[in-house]
N, C-alpha and C positions, 0 to 999 in steps of 0.2 A: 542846745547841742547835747546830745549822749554825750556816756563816758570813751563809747566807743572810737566818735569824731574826735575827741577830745585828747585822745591816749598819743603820745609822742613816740614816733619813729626811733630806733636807738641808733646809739653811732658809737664806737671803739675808736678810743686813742691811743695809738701806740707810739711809744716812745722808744727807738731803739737807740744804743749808746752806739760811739765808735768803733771800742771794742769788736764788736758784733759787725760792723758794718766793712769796714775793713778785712773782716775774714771773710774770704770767697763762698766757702763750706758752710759756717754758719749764715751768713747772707743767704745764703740760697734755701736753707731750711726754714730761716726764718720768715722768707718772702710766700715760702709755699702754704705755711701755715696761718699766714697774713690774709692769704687769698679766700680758706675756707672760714674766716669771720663771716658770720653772717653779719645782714643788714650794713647801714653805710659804717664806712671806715676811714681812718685818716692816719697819716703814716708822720712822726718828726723824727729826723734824725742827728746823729750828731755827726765826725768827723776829727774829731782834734786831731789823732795820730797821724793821718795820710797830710793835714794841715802843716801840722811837724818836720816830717818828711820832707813835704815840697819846698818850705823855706829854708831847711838844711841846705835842699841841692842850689837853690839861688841865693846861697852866703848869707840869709837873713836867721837871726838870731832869736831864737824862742827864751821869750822871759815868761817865768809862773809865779806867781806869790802865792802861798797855801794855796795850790792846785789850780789856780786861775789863772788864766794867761789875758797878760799886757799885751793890746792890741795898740802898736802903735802904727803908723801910717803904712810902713810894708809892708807888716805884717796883716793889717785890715786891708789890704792886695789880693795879698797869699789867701786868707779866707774865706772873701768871696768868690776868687775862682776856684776853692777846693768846694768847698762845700756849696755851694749856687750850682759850681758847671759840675766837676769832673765826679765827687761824690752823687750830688742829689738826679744828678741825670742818667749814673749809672745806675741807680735804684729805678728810677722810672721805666730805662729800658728792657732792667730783667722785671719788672711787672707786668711791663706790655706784655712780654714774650710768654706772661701765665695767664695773658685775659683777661686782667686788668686795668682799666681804660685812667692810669695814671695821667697825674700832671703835677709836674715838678713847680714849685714855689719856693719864696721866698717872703718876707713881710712886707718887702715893696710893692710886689706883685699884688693886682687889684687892691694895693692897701689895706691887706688884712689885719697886717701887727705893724703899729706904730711906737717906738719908744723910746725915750729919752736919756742923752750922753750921761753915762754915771758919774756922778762929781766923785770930788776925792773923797776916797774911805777910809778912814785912819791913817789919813796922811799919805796912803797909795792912791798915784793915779791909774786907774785900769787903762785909759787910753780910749781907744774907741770901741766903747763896750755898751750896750744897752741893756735898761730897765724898763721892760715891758711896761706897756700906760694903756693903751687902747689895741682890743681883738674885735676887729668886723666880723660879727659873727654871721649879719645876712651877707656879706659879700661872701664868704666859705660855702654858705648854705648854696650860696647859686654854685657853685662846681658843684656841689655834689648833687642837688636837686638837676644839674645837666648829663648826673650818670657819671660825673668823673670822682677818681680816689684822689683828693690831694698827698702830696709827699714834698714835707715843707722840709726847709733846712732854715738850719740856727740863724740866723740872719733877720735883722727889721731895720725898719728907716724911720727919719726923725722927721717926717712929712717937709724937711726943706732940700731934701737931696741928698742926704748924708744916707751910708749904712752903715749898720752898727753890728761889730757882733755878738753873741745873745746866746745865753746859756741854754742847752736844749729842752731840759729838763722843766726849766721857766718857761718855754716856750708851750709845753706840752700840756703845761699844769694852765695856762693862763688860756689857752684854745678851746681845753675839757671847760674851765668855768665861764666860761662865754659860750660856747657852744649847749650847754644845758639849759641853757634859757628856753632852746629849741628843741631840746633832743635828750632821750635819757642816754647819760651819756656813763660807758666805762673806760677809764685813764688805766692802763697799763704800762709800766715800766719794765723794757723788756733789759736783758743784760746777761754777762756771764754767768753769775750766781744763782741759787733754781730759789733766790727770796732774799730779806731782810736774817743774818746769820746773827743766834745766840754765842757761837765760838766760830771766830773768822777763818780757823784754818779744817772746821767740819762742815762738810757741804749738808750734812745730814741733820745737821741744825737750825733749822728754817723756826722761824716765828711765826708760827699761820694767823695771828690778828697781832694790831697795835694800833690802840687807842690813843689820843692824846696824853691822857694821865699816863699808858705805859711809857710813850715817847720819851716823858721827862722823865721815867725813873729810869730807862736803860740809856739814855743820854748823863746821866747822872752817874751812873755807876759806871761808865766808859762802854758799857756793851754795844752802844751805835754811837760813831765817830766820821769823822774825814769826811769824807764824799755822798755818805749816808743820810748824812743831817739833813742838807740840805733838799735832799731827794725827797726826805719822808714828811720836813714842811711842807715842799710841794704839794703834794699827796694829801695833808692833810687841812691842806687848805683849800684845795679844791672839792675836796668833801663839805668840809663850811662852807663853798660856794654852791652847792648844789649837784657836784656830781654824782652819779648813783653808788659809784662803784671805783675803786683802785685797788691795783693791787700790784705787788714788784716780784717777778718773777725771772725766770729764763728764759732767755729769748726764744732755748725750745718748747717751750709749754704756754705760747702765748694763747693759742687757742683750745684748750683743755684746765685742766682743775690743780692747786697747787701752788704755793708762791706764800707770800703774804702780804694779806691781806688790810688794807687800811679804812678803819673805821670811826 
């Protein structure tokens, strides 16, 4: 077989946060510049704020421990039908309406992301929260080898009928490194900030690379924290896993140059 037969198709993971998803305005820029990726694509998104919101209006009570939220039985309610129906389906339907040939997902759905109820973590129980174990990466391939964009939402099951819900972010990184097996694949983390910031309150201080070895020294010296951290494992473990490319950017500049980049 040439190298030419040989050579993999590429495919873009985008991850877009809540933030983003929830503003009409940025949704909408962000979809349009989603649309001119070339080659195949694949959309995860998040959801917690509108999540928030809706359990506010039905008296259910939002708990977070260091930024993570306790999914307890209402609340894993509230999630699924924010992010399964009224989030992941409004995304679907402004893609349709760019020619897009979207299909809204979940980890249930043809059993793509399987994974397992998180035991207690330092004595916190998360509740009904899942840790990604298994991404069918040929079931994904068949949507997309059928010409459709998946646009998965946070969301997996424990193959016995449970859902679970599932950090997007983990979702995105563990898609990209299954997904590469088949496809050169780039993980994008799209979001408010135009990157990974050297001073959190200058936008003009983006990090355009970060290696491992930097990880730990700006993780050491307090320059990457909170919400960060765990973003840029992500990232830089789906690099370990084979993906070609990440990078965390803005969600306006998902398709153009700029961000930083993770290597």
């Amino acid at each position: 077989m040439n190298e030419k037969q040989t050579e993999k198709q590429s495919l873009t993971v985008v991850k877009v946060g809540g933030g983003v998803v929830e503003d009409e305005q940025q949704l909408r820029q962000l979809l349009q510049d989603f649309t001119s990726i070339e080659g195949a694509k694949i959309l995860v998104h998040g959801g917690g704020r509108r999540a928030t919101q809706v359990a506010a209006r039905l008296g259910i009570e939002t708990k977070m421990v260091d930024g993570r939220r306790i999914t307890d039985g209402d609340m894993l309610q509230v999630v699924t039908m924010v992010y399964g129906g009224l989030v992941n389906k409004h995304v679907v339907a402004s893609l349709q309406a760019l020619g897009i040939d979207a299909i809204g997902l979940t980890g249930a759905d043809g059993g793509i992301i399987r994974s397992e109820k998180r035991p207690l973590k330092n004595g916190i129980d998360y509740g009904f929260v899942g840790d990604v174990k298994a991404v069918d990466s040929e079931a994904i391939a068949r949507f997309i080898d059928g010409g459709l964009t998946p646009v998965i939402a946070p969301l997996t099951h424990d193959g016995r009928g449970l859902m679970l819900n599932t950090n997007a972010d983990t979702m995105a990184s563990e898609t990209a490194k299954a997904m590469a097996r088949l496809y050169d694949v780039t993980l994008i983390f799209a979001f408010e900030k135009p990157g990974v910031l050297a001073n959190a309150d200058d936008d003009s201080s983006v990090i355009p690379n970060i290696s491992r070895d930097d990880f730990a020294r700006l993780k050491a010296d307090g320059t990457i924290s909170g919400g960060m951290l765990p973003k840029i494992e992500n990232a830089l473990n789906a690099i370990d896993a084979g993906v070609e490319r990440v990078v965390i950017t803005s969600a306006k500049a998902i398709s153009g140059r700029g961000g930083t980049v993770i290597s």
